[in-house]
C-alpha positions, -999 to +999 in steps of 0.1 A: -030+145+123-029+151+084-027+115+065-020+114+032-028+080+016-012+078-015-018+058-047-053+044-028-088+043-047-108+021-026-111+047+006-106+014+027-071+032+047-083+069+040-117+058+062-101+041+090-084+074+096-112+095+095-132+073+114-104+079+145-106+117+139-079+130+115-078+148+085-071+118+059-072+125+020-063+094-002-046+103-033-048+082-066-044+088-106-083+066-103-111+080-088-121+066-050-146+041-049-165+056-022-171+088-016-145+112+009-116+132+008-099+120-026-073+137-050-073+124-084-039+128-100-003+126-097+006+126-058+033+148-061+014+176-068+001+172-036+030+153-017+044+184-002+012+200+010+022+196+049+012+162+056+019+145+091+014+110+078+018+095+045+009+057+038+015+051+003+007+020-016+025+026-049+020+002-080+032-034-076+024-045-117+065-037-123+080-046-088+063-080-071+078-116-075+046-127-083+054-114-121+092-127-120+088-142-150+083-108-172+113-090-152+142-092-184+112-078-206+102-049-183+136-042-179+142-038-213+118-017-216+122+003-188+087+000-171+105-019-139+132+010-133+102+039-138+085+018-110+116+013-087+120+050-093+086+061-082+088+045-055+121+056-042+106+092-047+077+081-024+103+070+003+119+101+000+093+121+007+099+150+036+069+138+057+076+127+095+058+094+094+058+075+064+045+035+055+049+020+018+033-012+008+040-034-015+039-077-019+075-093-020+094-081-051+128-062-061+125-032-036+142-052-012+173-060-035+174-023-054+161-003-017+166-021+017+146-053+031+111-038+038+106-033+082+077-062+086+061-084+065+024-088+076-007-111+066-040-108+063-050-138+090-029-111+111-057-087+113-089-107+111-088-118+078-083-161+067-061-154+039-030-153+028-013-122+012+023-112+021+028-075+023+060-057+036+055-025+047+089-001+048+085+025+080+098+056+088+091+067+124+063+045+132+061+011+151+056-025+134+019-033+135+010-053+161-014-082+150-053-077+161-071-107+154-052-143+146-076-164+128-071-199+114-081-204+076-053-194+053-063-194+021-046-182-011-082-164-025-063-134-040-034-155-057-062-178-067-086-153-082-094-161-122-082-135-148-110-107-153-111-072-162-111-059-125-085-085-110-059-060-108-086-034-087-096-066-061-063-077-053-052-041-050-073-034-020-065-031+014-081-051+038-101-036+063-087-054+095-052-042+080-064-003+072-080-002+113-045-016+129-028+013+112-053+037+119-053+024+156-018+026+160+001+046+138-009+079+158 
């Protein structure tokens, strides 16, 4: 199957893939952070290339509760409607099997209420992260590995240059349920 793994840096979802035997690409204006398969630049250059698959985790700076507070200013300013709007071009996408990403936030008020909302203690990991994932022709994930330990690390991390790049990242217990089961 061809995977297209859009607006992803790390490799993290783009490996699990490959690892299972398809033909993944991740797809991000950043370079990957490990080597494989990686476009750098604008996905829609690329977005109609045949894929079979696309799992796209498109910026959540503009979108996610979490920054509430700046919403009337990045209306204002446009910078929330440009991100709604890329989105929405991502959901529209003509590929068969489609996942977005993205934390709580306004898609589910200007879109539709995202399909699932999973956490990272779902899939091995003792955090917590709250992620909704909007679907087109695939199943919910199905949790791997319930662990105990639910800690708030990521909302918790200090301010720092690279913040933005860690909490950005997929986890890997995450990236391997989809691999394993979106097939």
């Amino acid at each position: 199957m061809r995977v297209l793994v859009a607006c992803e840096f790390s490799g993290t979802v783009r490996d699990a893939f490959i690892a299972r035997g398809h033909d993944a690409m991740s797809c991000d204006l950043l370079p990957t952070d490990r080597p494989g398969p990686h476009y750098q630049g604008d996905v829609f250059a690329i977005i109609k290339d045949g894929w079979d698959m696309m799992i796209a985790h498109p910026p959540c700076t503009h979108l996610a509760v979490s920054g509430a507070r700046y919403f009337a200013e990045k209306q204002k300013d446009g910078r929330q409607q440009s991100a709604i709007n890329f989105f929405l071009r991502l959901a529209m996408a003509n590929i068969p099997k489609m996942a977005i990403e993205n934390p709580v936030g306004i898609i589910s008020s200007q879109w539709r209420k995202p399909d699932q909302i999973i956490q990272p203690w779902m899939f091995g990991h003792g955090e917590t992260k709250a992620t909704c994932l909007w679907l087109k022709n695939l199943p919910l994930l199905i949790p791997t590995d319930i662990v105990d330990g639910r800690e708030a690390r990521i909302h918790k991390m200090p301010p720092s240059p690279t913040r933005w790049k860690e909490r950005s990242k997929t986890y890997q217990g995450i990236a391997n349920a989809m691999a394993d089961q979106w097939v």
